[in-house]
C-alpha positions as CSV (number, residue, x, y, z in Angstrom):
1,X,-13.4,-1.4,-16.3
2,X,-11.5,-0.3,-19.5
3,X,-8.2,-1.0,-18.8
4,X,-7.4,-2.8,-21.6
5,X,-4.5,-3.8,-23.3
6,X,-4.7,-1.9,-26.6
7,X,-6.8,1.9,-26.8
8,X,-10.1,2.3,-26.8
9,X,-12.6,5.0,-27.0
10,X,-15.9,3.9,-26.6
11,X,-16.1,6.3,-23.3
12,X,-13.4,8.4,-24.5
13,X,-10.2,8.0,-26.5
14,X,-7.4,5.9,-24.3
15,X,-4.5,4.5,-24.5
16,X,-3.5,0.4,-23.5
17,X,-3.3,0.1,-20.2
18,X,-4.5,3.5,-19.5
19,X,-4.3,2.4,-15.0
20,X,-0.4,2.0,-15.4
21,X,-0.4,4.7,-17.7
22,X,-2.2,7.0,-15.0
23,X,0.1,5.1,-12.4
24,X,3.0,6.3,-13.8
25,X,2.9,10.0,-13.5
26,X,3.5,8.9,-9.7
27,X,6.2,6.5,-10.4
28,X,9.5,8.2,-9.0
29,X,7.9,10.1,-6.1
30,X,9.8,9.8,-3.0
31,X,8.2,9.6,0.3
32,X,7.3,13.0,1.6
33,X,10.2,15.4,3.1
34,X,9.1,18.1,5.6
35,X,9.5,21.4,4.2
36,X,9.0,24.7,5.7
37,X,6.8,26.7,3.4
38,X,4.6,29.8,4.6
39,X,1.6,29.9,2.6
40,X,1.3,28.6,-1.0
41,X,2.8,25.3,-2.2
42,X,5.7,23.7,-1.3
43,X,7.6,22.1,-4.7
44,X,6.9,18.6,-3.7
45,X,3.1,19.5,-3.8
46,X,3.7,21.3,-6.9
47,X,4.6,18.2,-8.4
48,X,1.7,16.2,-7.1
49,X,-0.7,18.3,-8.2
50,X,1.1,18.5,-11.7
51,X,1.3,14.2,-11.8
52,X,-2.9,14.0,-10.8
53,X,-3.3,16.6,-13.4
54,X,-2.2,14.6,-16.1
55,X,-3.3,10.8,-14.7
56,X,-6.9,12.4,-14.6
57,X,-6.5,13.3,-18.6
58,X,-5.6,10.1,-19.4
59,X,-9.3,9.5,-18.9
60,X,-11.1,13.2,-19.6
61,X,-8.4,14.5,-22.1
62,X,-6.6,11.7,-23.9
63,X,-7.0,13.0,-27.3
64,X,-6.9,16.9,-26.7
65,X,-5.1,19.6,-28.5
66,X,-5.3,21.5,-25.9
67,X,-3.0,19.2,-22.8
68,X,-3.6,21.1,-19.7
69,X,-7.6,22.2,-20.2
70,X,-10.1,19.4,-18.8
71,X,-13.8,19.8,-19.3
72,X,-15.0,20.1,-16.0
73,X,-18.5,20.2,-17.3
74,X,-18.3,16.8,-18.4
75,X,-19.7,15.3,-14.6
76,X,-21.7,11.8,-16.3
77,X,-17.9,11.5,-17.5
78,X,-20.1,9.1,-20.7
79,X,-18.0,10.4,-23.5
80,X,-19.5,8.9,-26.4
81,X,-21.9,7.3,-24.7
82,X,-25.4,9.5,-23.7
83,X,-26.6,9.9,-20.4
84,X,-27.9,6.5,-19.9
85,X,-23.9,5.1,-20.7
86,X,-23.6,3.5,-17.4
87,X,-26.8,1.3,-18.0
88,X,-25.6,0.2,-20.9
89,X,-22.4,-1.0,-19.1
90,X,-24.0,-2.3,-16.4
91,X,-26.4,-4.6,-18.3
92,X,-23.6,-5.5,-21.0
């Protein structure tokens, strides 16, 4: 819906193409290598969890001083827009 090819921010702040942006945090991952790993996370996981950490900020923490600290209160996920955001998109 707002992948557009120059930033925006009328949901929150984005950059152009913010989809291949977020796409690209998974760009060189290989496909998965068994690895024996009692307990915890094996380093292949590690980096997973580190690429969908920073595709989901594209969206929730673009703009942020702070890089690595999402707003996980934020659940309409409206930005700028109040609680009745989607309606407007949806009639727009």
């Amino acid at each position: 819906m707002t992948n557009y090819p120059y930033s925006s921010s009328f949901l929150s702040p984005m950059p152009a193409w913010p989809v291949n942006v977020s796409c690209g945090y998974f760009e060189n991952f290989t496909s998965a290598v068994p690895e024996s790993s009692l307990g915890g996370l094996s380093p292949r996981e590690k980096l997973v969890f580190a690429a969908m950490l920073k595709s989901v900020n594209v969206y929730f923490n673009n703009d942020s001083p702070t890089p690595n600290c999402t707003d996980f209160d934020d659940t309409d996920a409206t930005g700028d827009l109040d609680g009745f955001g989607w309606n407007v998109l949806a009639c727009n």
